[in-house]
N, C-alpha and C positions, 0 to 999 in steps of 0.2 A: 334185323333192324334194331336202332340202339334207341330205349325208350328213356326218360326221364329218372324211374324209376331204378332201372339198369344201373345209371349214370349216379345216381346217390349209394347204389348196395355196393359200388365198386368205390364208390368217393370212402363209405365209411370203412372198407373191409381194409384199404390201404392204409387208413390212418388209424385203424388197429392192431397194425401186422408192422413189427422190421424188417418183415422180406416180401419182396415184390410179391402181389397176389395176382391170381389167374385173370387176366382180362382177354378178351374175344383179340385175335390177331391184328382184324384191320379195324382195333376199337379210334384210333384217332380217326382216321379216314370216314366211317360212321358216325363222328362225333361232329367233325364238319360240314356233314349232308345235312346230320339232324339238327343244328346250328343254322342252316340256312333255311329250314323249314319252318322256325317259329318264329313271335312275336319279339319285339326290342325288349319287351319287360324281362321277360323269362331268357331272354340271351344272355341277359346281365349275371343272369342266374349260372344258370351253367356253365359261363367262361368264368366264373368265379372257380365252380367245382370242379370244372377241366384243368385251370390252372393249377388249383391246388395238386391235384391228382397225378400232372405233372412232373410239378417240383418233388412231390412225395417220391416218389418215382426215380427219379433223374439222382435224387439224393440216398437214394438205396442202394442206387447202381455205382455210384461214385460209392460208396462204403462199403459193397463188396470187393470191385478191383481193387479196395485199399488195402483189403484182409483177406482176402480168398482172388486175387488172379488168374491160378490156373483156370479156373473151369469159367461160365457164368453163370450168374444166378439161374435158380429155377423160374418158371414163368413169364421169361426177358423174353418179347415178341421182338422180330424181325428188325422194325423201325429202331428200334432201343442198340441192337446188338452193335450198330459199330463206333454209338457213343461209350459203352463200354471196352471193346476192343481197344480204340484210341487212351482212354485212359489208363485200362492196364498194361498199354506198350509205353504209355508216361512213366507209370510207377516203376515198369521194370529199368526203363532208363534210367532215371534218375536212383534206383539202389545200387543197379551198377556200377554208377558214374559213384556214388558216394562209398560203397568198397573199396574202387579204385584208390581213389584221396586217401582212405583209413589205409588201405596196405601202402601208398607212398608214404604216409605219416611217417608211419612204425619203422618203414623200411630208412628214411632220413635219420628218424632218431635214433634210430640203431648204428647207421651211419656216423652219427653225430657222438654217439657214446665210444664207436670203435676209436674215430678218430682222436678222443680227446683221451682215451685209455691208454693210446700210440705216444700220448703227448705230456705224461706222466711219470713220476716213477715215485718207489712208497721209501720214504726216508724215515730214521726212527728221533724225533727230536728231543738233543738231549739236555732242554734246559724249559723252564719255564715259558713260553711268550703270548702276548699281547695276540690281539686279530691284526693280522695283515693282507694288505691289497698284496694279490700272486699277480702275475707276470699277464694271466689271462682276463685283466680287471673286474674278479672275484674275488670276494672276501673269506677268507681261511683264519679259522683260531677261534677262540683264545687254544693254545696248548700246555698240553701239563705234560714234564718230564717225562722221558719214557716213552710216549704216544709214539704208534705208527701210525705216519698219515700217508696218502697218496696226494699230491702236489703236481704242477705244472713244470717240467725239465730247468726250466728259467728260476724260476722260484727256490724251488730245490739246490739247486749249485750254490747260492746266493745265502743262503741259512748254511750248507756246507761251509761252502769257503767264510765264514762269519762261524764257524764254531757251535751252532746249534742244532744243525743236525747230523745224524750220519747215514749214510745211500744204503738199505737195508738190502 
């Protein structure tokens, strides 16, 4: 039977500890009985410390599944276990899902480099020039004599056939 007393050494042992601490299995269910056994004054009392005891609770559990998933906490009783279970089948979802996204990223941008490499070619320019808008409206330059650049096929021809550069 769960006394008063009980109900504070576990109020205080929780909110001295970051990991769940040992409480009796069917402590809610005891706390309900013993709730319906006393006066209004003292109810106020201890749905305060239940409540708290609670959230303590509930918030420990939520920050294990956030950092340690595989297993559960120690001292997680029955009732608790499938609020944890549901959230670390959130978190694995959702890292999943967010791996996914990062290897399409890379896998696009990689795409997107192969593509635009395919769409280039490295010319040696043989005169001074200013920054110009390329064919792919990006801006290229300023150039100094000599320079190889890698340029846009479009662009490139265009500085060729204009004398400033030549197809290396």
């Amino acid at each position: 039977m769960l006394t008063y007393n009980e109900i504070q050494r576990i109020y205080r042992a929780e909110r001295r500890s970051t990991t769940l601490q040992k409480i009796p299995e069917n402590f809610y269910s005891d706390l309900s009985e013993f709730l319906s056994k006393i006066d209004e004054e003292n109810k106020q009392n201890i749905n305060k410390l239940f409540n708290e005891i609670c959230e303590m609770r509930r918030n420990k559990i939520v920050i294990h599944a956030l950092y340690c998933a595989d297993e559960p906490p120690n001292n997680i009783i029955t009732v608790e276990k499938p609020m944890y279970d549901e959230f670390s089948r959130l978190i694995s979802e959702y890292n999943k899902r967010i791996l996914v996204e990062i290897k399409n990223s890379v896998k696009e941008s990689r795409d997107v480099d192969n593509r635009e490499k395919e769409n280039t070619v490295k010319v040696k320019i043989t005169r001074a020039l200013q920054s110009i808008i390329g064919s792919d409206m990006l801006s290229y330059g300023p150039f100094k004599g000599g320079e190889i650049v890698e340029l846009p096929v479009d662009t490139a021809k265009i500085l060729i056939r204009q004398n400033s550069a030549t197809k290396v």
